[in-house]
C-alpha positions as CSV (number, residue, x, y, z in Angstrom):
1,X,35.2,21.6,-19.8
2,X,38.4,19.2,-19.5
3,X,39.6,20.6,-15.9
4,X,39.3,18.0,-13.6
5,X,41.6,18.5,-10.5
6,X,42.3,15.6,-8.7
7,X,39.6,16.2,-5.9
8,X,36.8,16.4,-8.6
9,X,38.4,12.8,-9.8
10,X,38.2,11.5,-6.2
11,X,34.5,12.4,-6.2
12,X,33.6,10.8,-9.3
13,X,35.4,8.2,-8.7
14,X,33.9,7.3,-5.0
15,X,30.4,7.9,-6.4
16,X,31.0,5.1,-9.1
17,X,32.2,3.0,-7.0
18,X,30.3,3.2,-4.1
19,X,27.1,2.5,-6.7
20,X,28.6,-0.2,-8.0
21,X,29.6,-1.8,-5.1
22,X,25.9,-1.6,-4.2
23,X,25.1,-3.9,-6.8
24,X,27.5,-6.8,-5.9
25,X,25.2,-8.4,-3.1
26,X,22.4,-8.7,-5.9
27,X,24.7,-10.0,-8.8
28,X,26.2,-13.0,-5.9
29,X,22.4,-13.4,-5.0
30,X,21.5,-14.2,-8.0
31,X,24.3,-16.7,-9.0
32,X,23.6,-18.3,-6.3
33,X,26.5,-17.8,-3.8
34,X,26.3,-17.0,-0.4
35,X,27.2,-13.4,0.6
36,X,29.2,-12.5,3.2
37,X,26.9,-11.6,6.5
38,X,29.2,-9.4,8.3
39,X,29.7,-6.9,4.9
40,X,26.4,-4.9,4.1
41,X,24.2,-6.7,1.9
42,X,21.7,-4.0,-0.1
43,X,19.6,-6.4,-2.5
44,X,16.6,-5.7,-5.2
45,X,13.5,-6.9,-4.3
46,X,12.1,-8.9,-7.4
47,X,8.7,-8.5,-8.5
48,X,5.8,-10.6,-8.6
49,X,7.0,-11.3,-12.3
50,X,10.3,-12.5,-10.9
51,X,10.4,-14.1,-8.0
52,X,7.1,-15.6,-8.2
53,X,4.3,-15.0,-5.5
54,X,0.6,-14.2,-5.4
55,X,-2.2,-12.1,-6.9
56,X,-5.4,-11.6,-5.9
57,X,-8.4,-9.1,-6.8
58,X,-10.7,-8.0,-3.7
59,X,-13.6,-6.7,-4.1
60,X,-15.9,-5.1,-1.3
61,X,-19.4,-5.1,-0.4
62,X,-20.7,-1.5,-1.5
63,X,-24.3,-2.2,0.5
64,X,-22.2,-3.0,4.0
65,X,-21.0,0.4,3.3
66,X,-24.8,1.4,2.8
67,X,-26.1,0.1,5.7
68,X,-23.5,0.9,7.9
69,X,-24.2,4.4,7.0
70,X,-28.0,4.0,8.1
71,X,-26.8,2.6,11.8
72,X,-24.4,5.3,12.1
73,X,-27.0,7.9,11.5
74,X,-29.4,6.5,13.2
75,X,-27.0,6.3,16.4
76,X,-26.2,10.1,15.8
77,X,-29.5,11.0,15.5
78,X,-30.4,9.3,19.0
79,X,-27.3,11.2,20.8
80,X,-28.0,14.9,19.1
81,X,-31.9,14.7,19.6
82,X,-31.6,12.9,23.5
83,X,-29.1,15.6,24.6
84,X,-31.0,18.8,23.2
85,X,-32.2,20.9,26.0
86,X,-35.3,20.4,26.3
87,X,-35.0,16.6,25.1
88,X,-36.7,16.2,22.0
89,X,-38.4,13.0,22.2
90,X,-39.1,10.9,18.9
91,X,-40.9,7.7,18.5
92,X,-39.4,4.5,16.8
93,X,-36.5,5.1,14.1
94,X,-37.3,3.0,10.5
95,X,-34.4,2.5,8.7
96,X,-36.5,0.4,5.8
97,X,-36.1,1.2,2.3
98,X,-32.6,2.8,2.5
99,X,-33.5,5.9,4.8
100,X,-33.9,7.4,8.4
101,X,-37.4,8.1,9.7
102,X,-39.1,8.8,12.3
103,X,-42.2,10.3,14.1
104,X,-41.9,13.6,16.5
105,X,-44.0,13.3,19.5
106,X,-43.5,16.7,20.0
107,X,-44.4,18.4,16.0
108,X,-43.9,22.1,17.5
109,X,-40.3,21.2,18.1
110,X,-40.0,19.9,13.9
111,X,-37.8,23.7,13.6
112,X,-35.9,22.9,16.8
113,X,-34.8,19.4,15.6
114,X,-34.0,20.7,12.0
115,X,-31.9,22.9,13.3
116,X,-30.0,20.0,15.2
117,X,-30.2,17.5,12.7
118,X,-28.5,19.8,9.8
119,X,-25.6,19.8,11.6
120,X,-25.3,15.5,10.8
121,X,-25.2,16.6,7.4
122,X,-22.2,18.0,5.0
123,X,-20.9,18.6,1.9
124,X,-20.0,15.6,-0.7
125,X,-16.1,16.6,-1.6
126,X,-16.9,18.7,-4.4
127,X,-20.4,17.4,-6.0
128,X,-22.1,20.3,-4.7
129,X,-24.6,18.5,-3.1
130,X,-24.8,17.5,0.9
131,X,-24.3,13.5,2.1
132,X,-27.3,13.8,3.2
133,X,-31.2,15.2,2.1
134,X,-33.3,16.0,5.2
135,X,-37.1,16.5,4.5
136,X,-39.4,17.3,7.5
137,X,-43.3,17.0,7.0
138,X,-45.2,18.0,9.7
139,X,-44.1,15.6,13.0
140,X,-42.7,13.2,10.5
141,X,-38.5,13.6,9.6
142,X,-36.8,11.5,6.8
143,X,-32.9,11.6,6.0
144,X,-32.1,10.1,3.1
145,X,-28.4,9.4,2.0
146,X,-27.5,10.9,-1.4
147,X,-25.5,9.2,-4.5
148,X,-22.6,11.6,-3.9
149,X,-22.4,10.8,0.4
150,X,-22.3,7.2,-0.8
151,X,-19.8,7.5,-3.3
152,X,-17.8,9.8,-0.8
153,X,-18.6,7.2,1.3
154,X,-17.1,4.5,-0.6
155,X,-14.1,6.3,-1.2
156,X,-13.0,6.9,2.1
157,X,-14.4,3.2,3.1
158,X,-11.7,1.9,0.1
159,X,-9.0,4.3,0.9
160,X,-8.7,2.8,4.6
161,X,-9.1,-0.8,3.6
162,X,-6.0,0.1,1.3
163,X,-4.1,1.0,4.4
164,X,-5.1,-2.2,6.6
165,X,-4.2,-4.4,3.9
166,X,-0.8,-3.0,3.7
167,X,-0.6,-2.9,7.3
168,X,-1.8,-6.4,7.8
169,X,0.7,-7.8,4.6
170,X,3.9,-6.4,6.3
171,X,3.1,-7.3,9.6
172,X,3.4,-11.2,7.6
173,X,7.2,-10.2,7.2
174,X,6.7,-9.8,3.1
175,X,8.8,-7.5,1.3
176,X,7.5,-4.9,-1.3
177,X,3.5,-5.6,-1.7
178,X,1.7,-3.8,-4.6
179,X,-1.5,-2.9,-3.6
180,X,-3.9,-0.3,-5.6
181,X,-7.1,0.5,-5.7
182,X,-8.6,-0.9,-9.1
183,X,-12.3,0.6,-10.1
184,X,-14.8,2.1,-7.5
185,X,-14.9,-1.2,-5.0
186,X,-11.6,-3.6,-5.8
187,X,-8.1,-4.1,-4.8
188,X,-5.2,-5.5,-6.6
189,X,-2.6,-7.5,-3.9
190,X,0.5,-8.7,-5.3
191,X,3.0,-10.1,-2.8
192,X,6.1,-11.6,-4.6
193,X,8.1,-14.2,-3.1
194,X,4.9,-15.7,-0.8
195,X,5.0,-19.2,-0.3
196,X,1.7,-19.7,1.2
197,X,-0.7,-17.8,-0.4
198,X,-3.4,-19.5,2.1
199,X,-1.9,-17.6,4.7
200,X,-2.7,-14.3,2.1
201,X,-6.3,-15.0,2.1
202,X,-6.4,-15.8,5.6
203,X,-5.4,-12.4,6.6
204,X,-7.2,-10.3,4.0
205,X,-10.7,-12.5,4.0
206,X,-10.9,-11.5,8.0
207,X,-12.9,-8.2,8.7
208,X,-11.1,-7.9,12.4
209,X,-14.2,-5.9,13.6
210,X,-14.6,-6.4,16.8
211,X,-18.0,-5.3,18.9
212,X,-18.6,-5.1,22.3
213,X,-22.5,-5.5,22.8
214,X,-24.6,-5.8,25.6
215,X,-26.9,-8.8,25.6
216,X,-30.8,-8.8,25.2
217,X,-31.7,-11.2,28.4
218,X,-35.4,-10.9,27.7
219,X,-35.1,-12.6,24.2
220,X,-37.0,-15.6,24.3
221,X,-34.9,-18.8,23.0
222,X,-38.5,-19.5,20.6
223,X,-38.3,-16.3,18.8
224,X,-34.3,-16.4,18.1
225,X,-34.4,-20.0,17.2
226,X,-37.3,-18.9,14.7
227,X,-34.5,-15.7,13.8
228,X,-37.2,-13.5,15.2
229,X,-35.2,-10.1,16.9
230,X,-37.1,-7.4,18.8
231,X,-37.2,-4.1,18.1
232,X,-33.7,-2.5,18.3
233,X,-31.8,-5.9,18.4
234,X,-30.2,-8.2,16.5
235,X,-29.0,-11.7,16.1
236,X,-25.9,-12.7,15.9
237,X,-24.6,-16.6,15.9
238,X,-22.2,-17.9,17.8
239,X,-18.3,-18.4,15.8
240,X,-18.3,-22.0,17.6
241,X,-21.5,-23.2,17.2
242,X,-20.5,-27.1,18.4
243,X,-20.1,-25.5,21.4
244,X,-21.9,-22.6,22.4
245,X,-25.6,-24.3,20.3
246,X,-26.8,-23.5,17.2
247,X,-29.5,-20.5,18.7
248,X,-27.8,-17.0,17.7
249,X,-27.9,-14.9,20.3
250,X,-30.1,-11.5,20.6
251,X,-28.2,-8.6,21.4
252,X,-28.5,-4.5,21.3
253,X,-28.2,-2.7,18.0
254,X,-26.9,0.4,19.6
255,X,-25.1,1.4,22.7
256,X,-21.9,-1.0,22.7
257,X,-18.2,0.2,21.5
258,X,-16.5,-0.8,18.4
259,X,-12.9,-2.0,18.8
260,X,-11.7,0.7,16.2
261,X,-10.0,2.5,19.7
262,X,-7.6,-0.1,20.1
263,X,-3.7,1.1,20.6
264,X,-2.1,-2.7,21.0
265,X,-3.4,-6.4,20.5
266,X,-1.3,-9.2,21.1
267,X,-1.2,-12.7,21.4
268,X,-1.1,-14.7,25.2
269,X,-1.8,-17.6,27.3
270,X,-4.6,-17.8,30.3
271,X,-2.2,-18.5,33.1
272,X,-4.9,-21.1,34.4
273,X,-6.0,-23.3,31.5
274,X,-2.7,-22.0,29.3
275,X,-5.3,-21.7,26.3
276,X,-4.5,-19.2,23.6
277,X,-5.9,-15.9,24.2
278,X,-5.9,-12.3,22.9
279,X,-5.1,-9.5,25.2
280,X,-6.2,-6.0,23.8
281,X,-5.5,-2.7,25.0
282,X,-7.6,0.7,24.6
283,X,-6.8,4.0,24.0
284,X,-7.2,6.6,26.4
285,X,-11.4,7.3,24.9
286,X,-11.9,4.1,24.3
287,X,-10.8,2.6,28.2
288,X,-13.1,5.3,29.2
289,X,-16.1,4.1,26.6
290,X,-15.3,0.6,27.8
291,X,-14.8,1.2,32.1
292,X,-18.4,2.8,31.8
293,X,-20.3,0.3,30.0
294,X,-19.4,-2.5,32.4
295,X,-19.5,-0.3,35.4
296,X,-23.3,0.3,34.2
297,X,-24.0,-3.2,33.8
298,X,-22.3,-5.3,36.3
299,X,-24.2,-8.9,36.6
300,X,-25.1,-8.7,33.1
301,X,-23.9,-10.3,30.0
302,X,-22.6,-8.8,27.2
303,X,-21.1,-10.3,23.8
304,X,-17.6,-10.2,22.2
305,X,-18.7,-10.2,18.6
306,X,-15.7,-10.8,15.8
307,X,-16.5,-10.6,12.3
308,X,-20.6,-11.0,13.2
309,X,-20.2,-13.9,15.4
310,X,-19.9,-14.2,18.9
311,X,-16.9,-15.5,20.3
312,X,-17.6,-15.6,23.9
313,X,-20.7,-13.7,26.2
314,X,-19.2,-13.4,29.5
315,X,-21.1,-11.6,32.5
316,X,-19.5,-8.3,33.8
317,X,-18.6,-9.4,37.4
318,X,-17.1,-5.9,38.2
319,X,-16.2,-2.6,35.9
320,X,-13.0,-3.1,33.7
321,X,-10.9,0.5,35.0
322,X,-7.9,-0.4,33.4
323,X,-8.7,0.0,29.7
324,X,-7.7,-3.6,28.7
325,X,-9.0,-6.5,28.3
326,X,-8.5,-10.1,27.0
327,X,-10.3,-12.3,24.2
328,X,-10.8,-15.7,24.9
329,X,-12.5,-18.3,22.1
330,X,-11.1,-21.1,20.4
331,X,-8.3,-20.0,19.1
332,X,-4.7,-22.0,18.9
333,X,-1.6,-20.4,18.7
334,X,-1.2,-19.5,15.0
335,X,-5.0,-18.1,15.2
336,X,-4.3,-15.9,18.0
337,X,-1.5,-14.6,16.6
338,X,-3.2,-13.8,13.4
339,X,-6.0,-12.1,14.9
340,X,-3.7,-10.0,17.4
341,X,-2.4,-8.8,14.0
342,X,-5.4,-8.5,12.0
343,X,-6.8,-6.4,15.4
344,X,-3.6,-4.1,15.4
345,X,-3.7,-3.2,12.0
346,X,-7.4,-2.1,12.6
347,X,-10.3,-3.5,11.3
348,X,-11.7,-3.4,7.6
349,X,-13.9,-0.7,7.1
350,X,-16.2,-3.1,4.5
351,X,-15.7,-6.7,3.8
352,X,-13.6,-7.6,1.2
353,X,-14.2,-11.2,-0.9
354,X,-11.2,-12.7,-3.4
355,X,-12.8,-12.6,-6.8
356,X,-9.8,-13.9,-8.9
357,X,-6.6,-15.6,-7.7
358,X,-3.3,-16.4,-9.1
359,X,-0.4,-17.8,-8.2
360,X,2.8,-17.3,-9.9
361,X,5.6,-20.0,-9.6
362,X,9.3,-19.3,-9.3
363,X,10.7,-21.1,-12.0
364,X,8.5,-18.6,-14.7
365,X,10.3,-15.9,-13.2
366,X,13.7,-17.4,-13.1
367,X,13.2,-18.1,-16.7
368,X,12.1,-14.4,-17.1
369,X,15.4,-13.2,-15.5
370,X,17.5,-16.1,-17.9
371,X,16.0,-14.6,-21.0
372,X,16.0,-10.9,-20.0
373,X,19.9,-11.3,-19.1
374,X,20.5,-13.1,-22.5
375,X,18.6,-10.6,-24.2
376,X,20.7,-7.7,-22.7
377,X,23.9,-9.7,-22.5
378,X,23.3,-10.3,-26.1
379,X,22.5,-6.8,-26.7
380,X,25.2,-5.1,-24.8
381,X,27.9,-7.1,-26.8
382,X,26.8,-6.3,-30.1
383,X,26.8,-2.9,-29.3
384,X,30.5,-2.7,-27.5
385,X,31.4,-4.6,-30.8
386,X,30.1,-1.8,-32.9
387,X,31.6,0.9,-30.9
388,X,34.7,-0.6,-30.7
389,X,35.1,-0.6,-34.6
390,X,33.8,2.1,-34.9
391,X,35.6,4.6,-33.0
392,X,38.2,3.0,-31.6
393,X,39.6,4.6,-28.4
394,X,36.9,6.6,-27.5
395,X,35.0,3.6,-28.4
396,X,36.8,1.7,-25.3
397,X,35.7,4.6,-22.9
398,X,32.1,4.2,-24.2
399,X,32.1,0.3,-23.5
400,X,33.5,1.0,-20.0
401,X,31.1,3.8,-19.7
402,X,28.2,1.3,-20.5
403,X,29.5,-1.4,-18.4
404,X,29.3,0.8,-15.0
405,X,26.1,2.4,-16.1
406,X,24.7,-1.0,-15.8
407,X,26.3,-1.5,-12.6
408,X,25.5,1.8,-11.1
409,X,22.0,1.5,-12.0
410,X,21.7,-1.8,-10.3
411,X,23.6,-0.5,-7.3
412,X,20.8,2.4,-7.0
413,X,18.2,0.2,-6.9
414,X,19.5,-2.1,-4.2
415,X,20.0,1.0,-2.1
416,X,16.9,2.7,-2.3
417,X,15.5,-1.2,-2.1
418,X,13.3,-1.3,-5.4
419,X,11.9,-3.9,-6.4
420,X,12.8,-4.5,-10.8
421,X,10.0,-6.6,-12.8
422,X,10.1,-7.5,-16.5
423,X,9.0,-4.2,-17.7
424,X,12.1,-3.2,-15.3
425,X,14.0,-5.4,-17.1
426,X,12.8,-3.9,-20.2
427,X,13.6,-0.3,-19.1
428,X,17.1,-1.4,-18.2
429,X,18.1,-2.3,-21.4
430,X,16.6,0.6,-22.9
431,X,18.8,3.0,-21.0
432,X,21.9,1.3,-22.5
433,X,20.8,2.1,-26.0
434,X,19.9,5.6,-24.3
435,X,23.7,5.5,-22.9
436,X,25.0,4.4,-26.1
437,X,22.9,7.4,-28.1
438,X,24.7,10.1,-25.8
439,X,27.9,8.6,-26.2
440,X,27.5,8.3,-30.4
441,X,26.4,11.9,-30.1
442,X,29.7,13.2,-28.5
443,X,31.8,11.0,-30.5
444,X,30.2,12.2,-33.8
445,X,30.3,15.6,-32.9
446,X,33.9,15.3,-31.7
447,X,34.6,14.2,-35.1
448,X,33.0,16.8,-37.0
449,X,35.2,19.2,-35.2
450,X,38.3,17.0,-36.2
451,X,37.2,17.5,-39.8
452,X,37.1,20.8,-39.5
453,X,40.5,21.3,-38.6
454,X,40.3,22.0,-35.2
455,X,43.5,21.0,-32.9
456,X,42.4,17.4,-30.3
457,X,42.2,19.2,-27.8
458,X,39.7,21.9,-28.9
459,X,37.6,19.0,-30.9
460,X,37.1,17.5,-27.9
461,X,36.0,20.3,-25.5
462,X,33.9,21.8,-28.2
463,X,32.4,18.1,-29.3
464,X,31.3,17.6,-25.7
465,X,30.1,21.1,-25.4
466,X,27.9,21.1,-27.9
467,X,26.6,17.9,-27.7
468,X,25.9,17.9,-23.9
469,X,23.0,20.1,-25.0
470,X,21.4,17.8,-26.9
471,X,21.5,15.0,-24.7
472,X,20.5,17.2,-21.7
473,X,17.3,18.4,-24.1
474,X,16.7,14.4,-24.8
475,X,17.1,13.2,-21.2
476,X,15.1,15.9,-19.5
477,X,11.9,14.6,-21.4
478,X,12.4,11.1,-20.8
479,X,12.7,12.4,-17.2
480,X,9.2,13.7,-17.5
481,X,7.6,11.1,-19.1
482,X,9.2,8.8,-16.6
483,X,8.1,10.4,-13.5
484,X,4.7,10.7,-15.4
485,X,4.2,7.5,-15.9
486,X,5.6,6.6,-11.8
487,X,2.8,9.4,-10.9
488,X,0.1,7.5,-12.7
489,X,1.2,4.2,-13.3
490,X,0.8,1.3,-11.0
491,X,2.8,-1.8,-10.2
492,X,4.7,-3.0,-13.2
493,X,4.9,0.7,-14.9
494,X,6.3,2.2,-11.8
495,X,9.1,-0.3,-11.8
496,X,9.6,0.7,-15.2
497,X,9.7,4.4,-14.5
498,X,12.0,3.7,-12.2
499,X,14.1,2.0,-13.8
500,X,14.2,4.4,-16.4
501,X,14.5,7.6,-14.2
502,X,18.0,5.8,-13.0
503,X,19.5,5.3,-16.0
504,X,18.8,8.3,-17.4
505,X,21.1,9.6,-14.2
506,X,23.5,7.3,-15.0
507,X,23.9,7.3,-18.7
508,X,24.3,11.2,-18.8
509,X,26.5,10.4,-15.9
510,X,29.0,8.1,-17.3
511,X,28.3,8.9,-21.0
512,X,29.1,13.0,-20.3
513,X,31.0,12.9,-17.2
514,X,33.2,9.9,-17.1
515,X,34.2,9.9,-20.2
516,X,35.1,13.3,-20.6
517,X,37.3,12.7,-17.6
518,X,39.0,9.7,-19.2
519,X,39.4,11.5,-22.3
520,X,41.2,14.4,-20.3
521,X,43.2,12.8,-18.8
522,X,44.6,11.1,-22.0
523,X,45.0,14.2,-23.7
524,X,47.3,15.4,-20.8
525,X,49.2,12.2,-20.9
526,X,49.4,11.6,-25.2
527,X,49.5,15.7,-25.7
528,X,47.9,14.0,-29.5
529,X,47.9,17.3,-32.4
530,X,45.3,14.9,-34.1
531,X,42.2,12.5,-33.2
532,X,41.8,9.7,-34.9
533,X,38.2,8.8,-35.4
């Protein structure tokens, strides 16, 4: 227990003070001088709590994700029923009150299209029942999407939207974003640090879906003034309507190609009028989807549509081969860099509105940090004071000991770049007292021994033997709980578990470890026959 050759001191020795260098470009950050740029400079990112930033709650619209479902399945049902050989041809598809139907021209082929159809349909995760139900009644077919599709639906819908956001927020060049799902259909953002949360809503309020659609050229301008749209069409306005007229402009439901198959989107200039622009790039599909819809339409219009509005309606004047294309509108530079963002982080899968808003200002959470370092400072002090008096020398080791735990924990946190809050703050100063516990443990114990009559040397390896397994026992369910709570928790908890997990390392480290090596070491040196305690 008390052989420490000089290699095993070399080791612990660089792994304190490599972690506790780590620390020093936080502690000169926060007093305000300037670090060094050529040295390394790992920092802790400050939460929300902190540094200040902004918060906002999403929510999403649960009957987009409804009615989307409807135009997908109606789409699918088109493709599996117009490809079956023989065709299987089917009258006008109704989509009114929340369902698919639809008549057969053909009723003797009712098994035929089951058969086709069932294959649209799967299982719900694990409700046990399918997405969706599909009744057939003589030449008439209804499919009707179930509570558990739609809440599978949902999920998935919410699940993606998660990853766009983050996506989308550090693409903006902001550093460690909390964002979790809250309830079936909302999303909590917190970016510390943002200084124009503006910018925030900007990026998040923006769907990004863009549609390619062909354009209905038989519409007359009566019936889409009056918002009247023929069957399979709809209207869409137009995203500049000082412009392009206040008329929306009739285009097909079905047939066009959703810019979900984009691999690159970035911002340009039209080398003729030099006015912002977009230039988009598809994947290896989607350049295929896109080449054949204009080289099956050439001399006819078809509509860039962003969000639901049209942005432009060119006419094809020859097939796009190359698989890219570019987006002009009216766009400036900061607009077309946003949406060259927004498009390359992929488009929301559901529209998301900001239902609550808050902005947090700097000076709360440099008054946080002022009374959380007064509070441990204060703390720490009285409980060096007390040790000191208490036991003396070993009491020295133990205030050294706390003094690079704190150090060391900070130093781990800057390397693996995580971000402390005020519950962080709170955990920190609870692994001192958790240092101080192990460190009261071994020095009672030591001193039971002593009383005993064992010889310094003995009291000492038995005193740390013994109680090393106490503390280990303590530790390792703190450890539990802590990675518990990081499992489960969200935002402010996981910077506490954190927190915690760390200086539970590092308390058993410099409590059990480091000490016992100081104490060694003076025992070879001072060759004491009694402890003093």
């Amino acid at each position: 227990m008390l052989d420490f050759p000089r290699w095993k001191q070399a080791w612990l020795w660089f792994i304190t003070l490599a972690c506790a260098l780590a620390a020093l470009p936080s502690l000169v950050s926060v007093s305000g001088m300037a670090w060094p740029s050529a040295l390394p400079d790992p920092k802790i990112n400050l939460g929300l709590d902190l540094a200040g930033g902004s918060h906002l709650l999403l929510e999403a619209d649960v009957n987009q994700v409804r009615q989307l479902r409807l135009e997908q399945m109606e789409d699918s049902v088109r493709q599996r029923l117009g490809k079956a050989d023989p065709k299987i041809e089917i009258g006008d598809i109704s989509a009114k009150d929340g369902k698919i139907s639809f008549m057969l021209i053909d009723p003797t082929r009712a098994d035929a299209a089951r058969e086709l159809l069932q294959t649209l349909t799967s299982g719900a995760g694990l409700s046990g029942s399918r997405d969706w139900d599909l009744a057939i009644n003589g030449g008439l077919i209804e499919l009707t999407p179930t509570e558990a599709g739609l809440n599978q639906s949902i999920d998935q819908a919410m699940s993606a939207a998660v990853e766009v956001v983050r996506k989308r927020i550090d693409k903006m060049g902001t550093r460690e974003p909390t964002i979790i799902r809250q309830g079936k259909n909302r999303i909590v953002v917190q970016v510390p640090g943002l200084s124009d949360p503006q910018a925030l809503k900007r990026a998040l309020g923006e769907t990004a879906k863009l549609e390619f659609k062909l354009v209905d050229t038989n519409a007359s301008p009566t019936d889409r003034a009056q918002g009247i749209a023929q069957p399979g069409t709809q209207l869409v306005p137009y995203a500049n309507p000082e412009k392009d007229g206040i008329i929306p402009l009739a285009v097909f439901r079905l047939g066009g190609i959703v810019g979900d198959q984009l691999t690159k989107a970035t911002p340009g200039n039209d080398p003729k009028t030099n006015e912002p622009n977009v230039i988009i790039e598809f994947n290896q599909q989607g350049g295929a989807k896109f080449a054949k819809l204009t080289s099956e339409n050439v001399n006819k219009p078809f509509a860039i549509i962003l969000d639901g509005k049209v942005i432009s309606a060119p006419n094809i004047k020859e097939p796009i081969l190359g698989g890219s294309a570019t987006i002009s509108g009216n766009f400036n530079a900061e607009t077309s860099s946003q949406l060259a963002i927004n498009l390359a982080s992929g488009a929301l899968p559901v529209d998301l509105k900001v239902i609550e808003e808050r902005t947090v200002g700097p000076d709360l959470g440099a008054d946080s940090i002022r009374s959380g370092a007064i509070a441990m400072g204060v703390g720490t002090l009285a409980l060096m004071v007390f040790m000191l008096i208490t036991y003396g020398r070993f009491g020295i080791y133990t205030c050294t000991a706390l003094i690079i735990n704190a150090l060391m924990i900070l130093g781990l946190m800057a390397v693996i770049g995580g971000t402390l809050t005020l519950p962080g703050i709170a955990g920190f100063v609870l692994t001192i007292g958790a240092a101080v516990d192990a460190n009261v443990l071994i020095n009672e114990r030591i001193r039971e021994e002593s009383a005993r009559g064992r010889k310094a040397i003995q009291a000492v390896e038995v005193g740390y033997k013994e109680a090393s397994r106490a503390i280990f026992d303590a530790n390792i369910t703190n450890v539990i709980a802590a990675v518990l709570m990081f499992y489960f928790g969200s935002g402010p908890v996981k910077g506490f578990a954190v927190v915690l997990a760390l200086g539970i390392a590092t308390s058993v480290f410099t409590a059990v470890t480091l000490t016992r090596m100081w104490v060694a070491g003076w025992l070879r040196r001072a060759r004491p026959t009694a402890l003093v305690l």
